[in-house]
DOZA-72751 format. One line per field, with one value per residue (C-alpha): residue in three letters; x, y, z. Coordinates in Angstrom, 3 decimals, padded with zeros to 6 digits, m for minus. Example, Ala and Ser with C-alpha at 12.3 -4.5 7.8 and 13.67 -1.06 7.14 Angstrom:
<pavexs>
resn: [Ala	Ser] $
x: [012.300	013.670] $
y: [m004.500	m001.060] $
z: [007.800	007.140] $
</pavexs>
This chain:
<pavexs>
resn: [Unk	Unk	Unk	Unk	Unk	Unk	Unk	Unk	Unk	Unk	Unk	Unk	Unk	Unk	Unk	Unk	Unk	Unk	Unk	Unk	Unk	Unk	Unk	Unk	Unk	Unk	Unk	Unk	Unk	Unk	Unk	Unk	Unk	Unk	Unk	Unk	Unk	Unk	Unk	Unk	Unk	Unk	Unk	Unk	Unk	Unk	Unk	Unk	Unk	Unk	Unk	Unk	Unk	Unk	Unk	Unk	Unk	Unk	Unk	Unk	Unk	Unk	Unk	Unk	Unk	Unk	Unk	Unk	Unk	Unk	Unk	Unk	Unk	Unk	Unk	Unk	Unk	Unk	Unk	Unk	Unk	Unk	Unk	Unk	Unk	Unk	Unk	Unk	Unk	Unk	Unk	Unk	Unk	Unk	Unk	Unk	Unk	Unk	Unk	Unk	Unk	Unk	Unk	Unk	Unk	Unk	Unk	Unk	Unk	Unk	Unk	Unk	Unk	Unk	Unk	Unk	Unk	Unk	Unk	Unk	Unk	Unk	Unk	Unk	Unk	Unk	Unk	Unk	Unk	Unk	Unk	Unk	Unk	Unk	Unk	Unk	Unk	Unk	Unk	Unk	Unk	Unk	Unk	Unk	Unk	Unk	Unk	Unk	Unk	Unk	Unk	Unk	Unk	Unk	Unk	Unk	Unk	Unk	Unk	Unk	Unk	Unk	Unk	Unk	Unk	Unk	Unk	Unk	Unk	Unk	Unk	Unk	Unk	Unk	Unk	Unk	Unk	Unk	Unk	Unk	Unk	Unk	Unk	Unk	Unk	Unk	Unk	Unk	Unk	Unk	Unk	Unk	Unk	Unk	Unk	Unk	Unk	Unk	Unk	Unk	Unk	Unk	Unk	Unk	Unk	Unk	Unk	Unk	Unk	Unk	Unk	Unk	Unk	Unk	Unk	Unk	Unk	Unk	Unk	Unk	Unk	Unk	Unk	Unk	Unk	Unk	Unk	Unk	Unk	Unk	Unk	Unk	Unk	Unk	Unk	Unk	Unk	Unk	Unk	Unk	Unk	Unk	Unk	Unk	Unk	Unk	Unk	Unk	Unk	Unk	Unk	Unk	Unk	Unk	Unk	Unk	Unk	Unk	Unk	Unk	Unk	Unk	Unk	Unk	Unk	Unk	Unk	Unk	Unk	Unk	Unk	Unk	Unk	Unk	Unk	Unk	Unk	Unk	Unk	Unk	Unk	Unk	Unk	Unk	Unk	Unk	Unk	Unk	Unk	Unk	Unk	Unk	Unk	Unk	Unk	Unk	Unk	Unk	Unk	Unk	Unk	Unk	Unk	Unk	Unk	Unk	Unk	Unk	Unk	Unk	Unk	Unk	Unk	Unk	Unk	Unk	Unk	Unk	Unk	Unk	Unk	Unk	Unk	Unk	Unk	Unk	Unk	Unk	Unk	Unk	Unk	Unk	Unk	Unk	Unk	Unk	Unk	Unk	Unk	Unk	Unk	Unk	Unk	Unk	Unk	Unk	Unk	Unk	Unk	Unk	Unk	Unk	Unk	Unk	Unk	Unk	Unk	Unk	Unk	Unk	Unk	Unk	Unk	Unk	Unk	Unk	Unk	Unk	Unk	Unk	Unk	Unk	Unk	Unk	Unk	Unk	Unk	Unk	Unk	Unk	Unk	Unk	Unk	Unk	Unk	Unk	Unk	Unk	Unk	Unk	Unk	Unk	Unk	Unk	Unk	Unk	Unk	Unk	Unk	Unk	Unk	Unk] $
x: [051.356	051.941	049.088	050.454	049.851	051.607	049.751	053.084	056.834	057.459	054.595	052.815	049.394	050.702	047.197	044.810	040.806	038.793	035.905	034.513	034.307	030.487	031.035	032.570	034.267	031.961	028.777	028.010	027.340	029.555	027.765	031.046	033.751	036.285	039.666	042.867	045.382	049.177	051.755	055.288	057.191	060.353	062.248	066.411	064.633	062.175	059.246	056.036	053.079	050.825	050.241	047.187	045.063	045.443	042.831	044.637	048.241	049.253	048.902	050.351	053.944	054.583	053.620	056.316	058.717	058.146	058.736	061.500	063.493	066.096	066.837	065.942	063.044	063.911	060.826	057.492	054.887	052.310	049.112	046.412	046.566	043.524	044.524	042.896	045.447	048.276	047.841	050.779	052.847	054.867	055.658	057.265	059.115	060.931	061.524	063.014	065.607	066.635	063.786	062.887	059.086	057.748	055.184	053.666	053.925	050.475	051.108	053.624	051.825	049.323	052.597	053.316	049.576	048.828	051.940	052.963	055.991	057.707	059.533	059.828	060.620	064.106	063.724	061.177	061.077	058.313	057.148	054.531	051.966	052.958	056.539	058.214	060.721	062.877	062.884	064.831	064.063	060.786	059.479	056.798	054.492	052.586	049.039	047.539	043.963	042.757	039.427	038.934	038.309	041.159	043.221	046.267	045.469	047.666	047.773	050.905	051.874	053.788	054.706	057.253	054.119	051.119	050.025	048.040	048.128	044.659	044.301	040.702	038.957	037.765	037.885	034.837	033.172	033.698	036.755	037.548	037.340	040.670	041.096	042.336	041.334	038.166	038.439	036.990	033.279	030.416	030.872	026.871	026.033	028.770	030.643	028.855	026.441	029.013	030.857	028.761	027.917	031.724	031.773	028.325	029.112	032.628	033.906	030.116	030.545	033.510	032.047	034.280	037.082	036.725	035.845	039.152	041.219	039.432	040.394	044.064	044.549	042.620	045.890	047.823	048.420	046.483	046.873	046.147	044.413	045.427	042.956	043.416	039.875	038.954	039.558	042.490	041.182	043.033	040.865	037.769	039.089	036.629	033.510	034.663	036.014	032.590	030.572	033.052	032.090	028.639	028.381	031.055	028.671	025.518	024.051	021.245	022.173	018.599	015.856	013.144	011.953	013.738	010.980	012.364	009.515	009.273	005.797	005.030	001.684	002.140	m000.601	002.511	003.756	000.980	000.579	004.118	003.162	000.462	002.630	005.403	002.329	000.924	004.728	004.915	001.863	003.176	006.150	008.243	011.324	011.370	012.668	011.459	013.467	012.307	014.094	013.711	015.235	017.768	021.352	021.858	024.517	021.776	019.480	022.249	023.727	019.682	019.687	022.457	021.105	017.977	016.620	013.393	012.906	009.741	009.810	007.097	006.805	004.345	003.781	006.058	006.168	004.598	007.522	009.293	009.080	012.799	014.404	012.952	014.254	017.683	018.141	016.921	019.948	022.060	021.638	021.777	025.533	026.296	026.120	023.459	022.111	019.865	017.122	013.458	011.592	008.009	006.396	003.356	003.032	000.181	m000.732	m003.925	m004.940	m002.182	m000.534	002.654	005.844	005.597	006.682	009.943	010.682	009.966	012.610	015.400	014.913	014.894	018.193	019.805	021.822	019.521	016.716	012.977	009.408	007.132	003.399	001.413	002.030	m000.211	m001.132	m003.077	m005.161	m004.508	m005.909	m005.575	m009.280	m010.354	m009.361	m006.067	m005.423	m006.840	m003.983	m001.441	m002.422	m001.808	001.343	002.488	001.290	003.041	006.006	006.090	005.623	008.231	010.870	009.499	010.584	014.164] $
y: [147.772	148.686	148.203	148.306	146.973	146.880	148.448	147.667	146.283	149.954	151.583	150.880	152.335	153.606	155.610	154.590	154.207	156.144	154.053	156.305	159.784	159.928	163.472	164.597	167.610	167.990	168.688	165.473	162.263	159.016	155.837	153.890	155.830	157.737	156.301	158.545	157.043	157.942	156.173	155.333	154.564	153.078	152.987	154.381	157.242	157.382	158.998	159.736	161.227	163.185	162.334	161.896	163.811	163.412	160.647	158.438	159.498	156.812	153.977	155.908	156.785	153.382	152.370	154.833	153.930	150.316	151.093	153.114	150.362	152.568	155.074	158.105	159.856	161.747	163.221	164.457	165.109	166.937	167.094	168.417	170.900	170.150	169.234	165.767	165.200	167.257	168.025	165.530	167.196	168.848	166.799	164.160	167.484	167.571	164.437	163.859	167.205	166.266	165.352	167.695	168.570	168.590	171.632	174.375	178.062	178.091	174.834	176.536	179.801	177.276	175.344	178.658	179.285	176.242	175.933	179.706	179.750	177.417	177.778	174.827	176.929	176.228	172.455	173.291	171.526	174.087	172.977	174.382	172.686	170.228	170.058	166.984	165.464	162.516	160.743	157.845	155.450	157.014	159.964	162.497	164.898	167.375	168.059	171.011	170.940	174.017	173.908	170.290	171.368	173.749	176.352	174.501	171.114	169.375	165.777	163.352	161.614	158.593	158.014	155.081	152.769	154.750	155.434	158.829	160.480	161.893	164.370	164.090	163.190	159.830	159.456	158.611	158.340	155.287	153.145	150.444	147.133	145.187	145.210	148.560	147.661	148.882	146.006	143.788	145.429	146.034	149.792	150.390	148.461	148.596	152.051	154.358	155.581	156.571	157.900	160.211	161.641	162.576	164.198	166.340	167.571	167.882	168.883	169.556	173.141	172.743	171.066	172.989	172.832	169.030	168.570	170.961	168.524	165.014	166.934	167.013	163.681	161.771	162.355	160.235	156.375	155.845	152.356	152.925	155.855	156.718	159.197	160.495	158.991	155.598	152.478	152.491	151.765	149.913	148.050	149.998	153.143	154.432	154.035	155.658	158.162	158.547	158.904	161.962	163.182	163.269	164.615	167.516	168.602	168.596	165.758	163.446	159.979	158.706	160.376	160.513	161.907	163.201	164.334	166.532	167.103	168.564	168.283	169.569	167.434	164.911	166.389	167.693	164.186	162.417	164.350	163.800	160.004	160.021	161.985	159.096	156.390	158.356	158.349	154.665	153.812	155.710	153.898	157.082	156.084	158.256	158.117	160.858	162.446	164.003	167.519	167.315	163.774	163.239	164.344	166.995	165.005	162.920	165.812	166.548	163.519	162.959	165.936	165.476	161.912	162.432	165.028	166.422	167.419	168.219	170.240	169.951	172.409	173.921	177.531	178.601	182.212	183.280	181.745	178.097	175.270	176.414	172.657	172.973	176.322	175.359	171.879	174.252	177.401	174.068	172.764	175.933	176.557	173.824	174.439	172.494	173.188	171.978	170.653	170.305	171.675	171.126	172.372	171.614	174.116	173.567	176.619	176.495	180.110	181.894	179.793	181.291	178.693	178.401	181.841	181.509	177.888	179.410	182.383	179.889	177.728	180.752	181.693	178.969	177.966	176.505	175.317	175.231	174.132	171.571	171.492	173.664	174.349	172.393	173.926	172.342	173.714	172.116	168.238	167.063	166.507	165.081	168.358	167.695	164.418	165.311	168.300	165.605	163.370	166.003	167.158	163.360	163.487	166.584	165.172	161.715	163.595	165.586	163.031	161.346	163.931	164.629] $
z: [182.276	178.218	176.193	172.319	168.663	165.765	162.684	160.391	160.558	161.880	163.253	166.764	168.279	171.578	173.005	175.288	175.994	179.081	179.766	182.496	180.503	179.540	177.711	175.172	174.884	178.113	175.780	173.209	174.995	174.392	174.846	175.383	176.671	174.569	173.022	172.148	169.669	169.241	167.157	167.533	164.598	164.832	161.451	161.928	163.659	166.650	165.795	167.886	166.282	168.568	172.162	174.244	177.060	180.959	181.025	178.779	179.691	182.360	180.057	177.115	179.291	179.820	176.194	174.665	177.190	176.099	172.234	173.087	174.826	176.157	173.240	172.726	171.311	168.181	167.034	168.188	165.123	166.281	164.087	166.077	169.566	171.044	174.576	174.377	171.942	173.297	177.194	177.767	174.712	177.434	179.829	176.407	175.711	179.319	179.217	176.104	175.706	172.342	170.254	167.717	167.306	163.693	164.105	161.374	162.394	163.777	165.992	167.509	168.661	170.795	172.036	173.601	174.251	176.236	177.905	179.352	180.692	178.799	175.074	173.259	169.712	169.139	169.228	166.397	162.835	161.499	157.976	155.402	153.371	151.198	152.548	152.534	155.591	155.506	159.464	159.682	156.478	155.630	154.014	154.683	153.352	155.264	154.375	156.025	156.927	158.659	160.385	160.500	163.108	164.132	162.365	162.627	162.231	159.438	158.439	158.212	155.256	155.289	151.794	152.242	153.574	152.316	155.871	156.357	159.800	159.510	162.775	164.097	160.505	160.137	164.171	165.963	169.206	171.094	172.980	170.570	172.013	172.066	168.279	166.615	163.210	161.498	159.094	161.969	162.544	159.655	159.361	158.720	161.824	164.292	163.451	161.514	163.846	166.241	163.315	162.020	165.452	165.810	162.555	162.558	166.109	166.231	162.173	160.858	160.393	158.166	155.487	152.804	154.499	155.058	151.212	150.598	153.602	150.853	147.926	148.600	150.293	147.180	145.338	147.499	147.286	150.756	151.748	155.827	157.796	161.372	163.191	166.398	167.747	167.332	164.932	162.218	158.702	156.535	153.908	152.196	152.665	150.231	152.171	154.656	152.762	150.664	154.125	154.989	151.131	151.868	155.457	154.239	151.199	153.354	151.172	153.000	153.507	153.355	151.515	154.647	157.909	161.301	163.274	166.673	168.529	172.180	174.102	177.306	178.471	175.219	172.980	170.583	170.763	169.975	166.775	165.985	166.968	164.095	161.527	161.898	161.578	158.378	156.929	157.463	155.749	152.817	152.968	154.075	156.427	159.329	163.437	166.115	168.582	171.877	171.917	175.986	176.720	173.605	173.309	171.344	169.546	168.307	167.279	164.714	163.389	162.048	160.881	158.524	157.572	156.427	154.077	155.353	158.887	160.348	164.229	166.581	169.012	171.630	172.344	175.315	176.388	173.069	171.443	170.286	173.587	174.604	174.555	170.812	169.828	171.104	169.384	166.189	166.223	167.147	163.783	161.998	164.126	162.696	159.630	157.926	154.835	151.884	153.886	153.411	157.048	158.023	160.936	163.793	166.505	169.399	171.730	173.281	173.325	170.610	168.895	167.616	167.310	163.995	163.539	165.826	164.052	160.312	161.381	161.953	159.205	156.402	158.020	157.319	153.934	150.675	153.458	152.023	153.534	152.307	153.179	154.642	158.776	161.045	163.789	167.120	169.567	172.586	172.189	168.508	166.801	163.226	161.769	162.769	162.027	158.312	158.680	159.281	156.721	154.051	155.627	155.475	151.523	150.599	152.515	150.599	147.046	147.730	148.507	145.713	143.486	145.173] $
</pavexs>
């Protein structure tokens, strides 16, 4: 049964939600399922823009073969390759023998990439970065965007209705929930957690080239965006827009404390415990994260947030507790930079993660440390706890002074 709704006179979301997919890419977590968006636009010519991935594709057949009403399919835009967004890009192909795809050069090589055995170039419309295309009544421009998050990801300009066919930026995780609109949740409560996951996971290495991707589109008259993930904005664009301005640029959201700590009998936990007490009390915002238990999608997305980090870690094998020294080269992979670190290691006979943890952090981009290192011994004492304190002082003056 078709599942549709109209964004404009002419344009349609065709795509689809899959509530049962609990992964990501099979790696970051989704807490509500995954949606995959296509549009039809139906204006003198048939136009479909992107298509979806097997989990979505059942619904999405019989939602194009609804718009189309009989006729034929003239067009296939194709923004992004990634098989969640293309894996059915085939099968539309074979079915519909005369539509022209609307492809750049480097589209094309993963066309022939993904499906062997198959040539689809001669039904190829291959355009170049800021070309422009006339289908049906309305008119394009094609925005290339490489590396957000793939080198031949381009965005799709309508410039008769001021609609911008944005790829995977501003998507997010999450199936939306019956209305496609942005416009109807509070972004900072409802959306931008789930937001801001997607991006520092999924684009979060690519800061420049996202800020390059913003730079470019700020020129146009946007009126609507339409990602490939997620809700369709059309009112506000600019705060969603802003939010993609400062995770791009590396610049903190809030001026406070992720603490990632990892503990193997709780003694590293409980000084993280008092750290995040001693913040409080200074009226330092802060949240803690459990390196063993939380999704490493998490780890990042507060890493981006919030300007100072502090890691926690025992002594494991004379080196950084492991789930801690991974969620660590995770944030440095992806690209974060221009952070203020702090560090507590524990070991109860040689202690010696600080060493590992300090490594990582001076390899990574404009990253500094504030306060002095505490280090345990086993079982926190009064010593420690005075350690902490001035680790939570030094913190707090130096956000102060940010």
């Amino acid at each position: 049964m078709y599942n549709v709704r109209k964004l404009t006179d002419d344009l349609t979301w065709i795509g689809g939600s899959d509530r049962k997919i609990t992964k990501f890419e099979n790696v970051y977590k989704l807490n509500s399922g995954m949606n995959y968006n296509s549009y039809f636009l139906d204006a003198g010519a048939t136009v479909l823009f992107d298509t979806v991935g097997r989990d979505a594709s059942e619904v999405f057949f019989e939602n194009l073969e609804y718009c189309l009403a009989g006729r034929k399919l003239d067009y296939i835009v194709v923004n992004h390759m990634e098989p969640d967004h293309s894996a059915t890009l085939a099968e539309i192909l074979d079915k519909n023998a005369q539509a022209k795809m609307i492809v750049n050069a480097k589209t094309l090589q993963f066309i022939a990439q993904f499906f062997p055995g198959k040539d689809y170039s001669s039904r190829a419309v291959t355009v170049k970065d800021g070309d422009e295309l006339e289908l049906g009544s309305h008119k394009f421009k094609f925005v290339f965007a490489p590396m957000v998050h793939w080198p031949e990801v381009m965005m799709s300009f309508d410039e008769t209705e001021g609609t911008l066919f944005s790829a995977d930026a501003f998507g997010s995780y999450g199936a939306t929930d019956g209305s496609i609109f942005a416009d109807g949740k509070d972004l900072e409560k409802d959306l931008l957690n789930e937001a801001r996951r997607y991006y520092t996971n999924i684009v979060g290495k690519y800061g420049m080239q996202t800020i390059a991707a913003i730079n470019k589109v700020s020129a146009l008259d946007i009126k609507m965006i339409c990602p490939l993930h997620s809700y369709v904005w059309r009112k506000d664009l600019e705060k969603i827009i802003g939010y993609y301005k400062t995770w791009a640029s590396y610049t903190p959201e809030t001026k406070g404390v992720f603490i990632l700590q990892g503990s193997i009998y709780g003694h590293t936990a409980n000084c993280a415990e008092v750290l995040m007490t001693e913040l409080d009390s200074r009226g330092v915002e802060s949240v803690i994260l459990d390196a063993s238990t939380a999704d490493i999608s998490d780890i990042i997305a507060m890493a981006f947030k919030y300007s100072h980090i502090v890691i926690a870690s025992p002594t494991y094998n004379n080196n950084v507790y492991s789930p801690v020294e991974q969620a660590v080269k995770e944030l440095g992979a992806h690209g974060l930079t221009g952070r203020a670190f702090s560090v507590i290691e524990n070991g109860t006979w040689a202690p010696s993660a600080a060493k590992g943890l300090l490594a990582v952090i001076e390899g990574m981009k404009n990253c500094r440390t504030v306060g002095q290192t505490v280090t345990v011994k086993s079982a926190g004492d009064g010593g420690t706890r005075v350690n902490i304190e001035a680790l939570a002082e030094a913190i707090m003056e130096d956000i102060r002074n940010l």
